[in-house]
C-alpha positions, 0 to 999 in steps of 0.5 A, spaced: 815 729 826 812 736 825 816 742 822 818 748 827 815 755 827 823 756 826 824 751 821 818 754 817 821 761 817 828 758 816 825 753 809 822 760 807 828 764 806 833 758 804 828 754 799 828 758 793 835 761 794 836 754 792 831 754 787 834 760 784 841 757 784 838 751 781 836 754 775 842 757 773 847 751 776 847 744 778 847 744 786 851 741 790 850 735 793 850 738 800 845 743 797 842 737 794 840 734 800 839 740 805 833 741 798 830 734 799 831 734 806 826 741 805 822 738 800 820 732 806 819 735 811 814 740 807 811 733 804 809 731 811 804 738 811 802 738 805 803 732 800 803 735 793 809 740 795 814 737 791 809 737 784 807 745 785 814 746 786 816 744 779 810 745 776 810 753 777 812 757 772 820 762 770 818 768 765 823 770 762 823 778 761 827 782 756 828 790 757 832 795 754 830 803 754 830 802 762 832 808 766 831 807 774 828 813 777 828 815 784 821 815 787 823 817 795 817 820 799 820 828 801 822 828 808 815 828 813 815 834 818 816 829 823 822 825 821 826 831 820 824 832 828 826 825 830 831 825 824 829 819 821 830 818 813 825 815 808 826 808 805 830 809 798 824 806 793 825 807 786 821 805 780 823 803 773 820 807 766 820 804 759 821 808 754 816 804 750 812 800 753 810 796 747 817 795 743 821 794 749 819 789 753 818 781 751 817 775 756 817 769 755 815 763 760 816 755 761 815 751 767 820 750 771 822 743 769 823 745 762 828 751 765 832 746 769 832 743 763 835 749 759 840 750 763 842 743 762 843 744 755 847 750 756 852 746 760 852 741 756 854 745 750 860 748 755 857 755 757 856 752 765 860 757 768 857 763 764 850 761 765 850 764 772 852 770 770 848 770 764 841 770 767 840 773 773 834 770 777 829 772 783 822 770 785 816 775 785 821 780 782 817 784 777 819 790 773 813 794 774 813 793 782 816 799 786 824 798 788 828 799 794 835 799 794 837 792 794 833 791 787 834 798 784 842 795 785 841 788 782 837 791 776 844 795 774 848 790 775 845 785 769 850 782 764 852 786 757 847 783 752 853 782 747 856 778 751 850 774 752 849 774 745 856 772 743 856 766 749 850 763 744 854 764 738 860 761 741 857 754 742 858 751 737 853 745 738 848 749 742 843 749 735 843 742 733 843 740 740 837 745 741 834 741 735 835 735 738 831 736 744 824 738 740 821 745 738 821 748 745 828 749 745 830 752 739 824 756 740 827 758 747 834 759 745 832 763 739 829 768 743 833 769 747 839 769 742 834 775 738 832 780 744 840 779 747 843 781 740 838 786 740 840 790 746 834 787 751 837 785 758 834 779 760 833 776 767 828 770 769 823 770 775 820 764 779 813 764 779 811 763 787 806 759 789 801 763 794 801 762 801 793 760 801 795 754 795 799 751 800 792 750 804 
């Protein structure tokens, strides 16, 4: 079986919606089977697909003193006769390029398996909420308006950081799992207490690695 111009396009756009769901949340089992299902027909083409999936890297990054400025190119002579706005693009600025930004990265796996402790210390329905996620998201990277929207709407990063207090077992649990973890988790607790907004961005592998 060979895969489709179409199924390719669709596999394109609904495979790391998945993955980023994935990170944050136990799929479903219908979204379980619609991913290997995926993961199959891709495996037909390129046979090693399902390993780089898992191998490519999350970075975590932690951002405070951010503001969001409107970059939109004036109006050209030619858009106002044809009355055709500009695209809306804004760009991040940092106050302090040094002291106000931090990342942190992991393979994949070992983010399923961060969120798997979150669960199991019973902050499962918050973890979504907690840490947003997308792919090839950086904050040096011009914004449209989408983006721009998605950056807003980060988490209050005391309450992030109280969830991890709250969770009784999360340190010994953390321990239990090896130095990685308590590593990860103390991150995390220290840039969400001191007022850094953190989201998780999916590595994506390159078009050509697919070859």
């Amino acid at each position: 079986m060979s895969m489709h111009i179409e199924e390719e396009r669709r596999m394109a756009i609904k495979m790391p919606e998945i993955r980023k769901k994935e990170l944050r949340s136990k799929l479903t089992a219908a979204e379980q089977n619609e991913l290997d299902q995926m993961l199959a027909l891709k495996a037909e083409r390129y046979p090693d697909s399902k390993e780089q999936q898992y191998a490519e890297n999350v970075k975590l990054t932690a951002i405070k003193n951010m503001t969001i400025k409107d970059v939109t190119r004036k109006e050209s002579l030619f858009q106002k006769l044809f009355k055709q706005e500009s695209l809306k693009e804004y760009r991040i600025q940092i106050l302090d390029e040094e002291e106000d930004i931090a990342t942190y990265t992991f393979h994949f796996t070992f983010g399923l398996e961060i969120r798997q402790l979150i669960e199991d210390v019973g902050l499962g329905l918050d973890w979504p909420n907690m840490l947003p996620v997308d792919d090839a998201m950086c904050y040096t990277d011009p914004l449209e308006e989408e983006d721009k929207e998605w950056f807003e709407a980060f988490p209050d990063p005391a309450w992030c950081f109280s969830k991890l207090q709250q969770a009784q077992e999360l340190e010994g649990k953390a321990a239990a799992h090896g130095e990685k973890m308590v590593s990860v988790i103390q991150w995390l607790k220290t840039h969400w207490e001191n007022g850094y907004q953190i989201y998780a961005d999916i590595d994506p592998m390159e078009d050509e690695e697919w070859g």
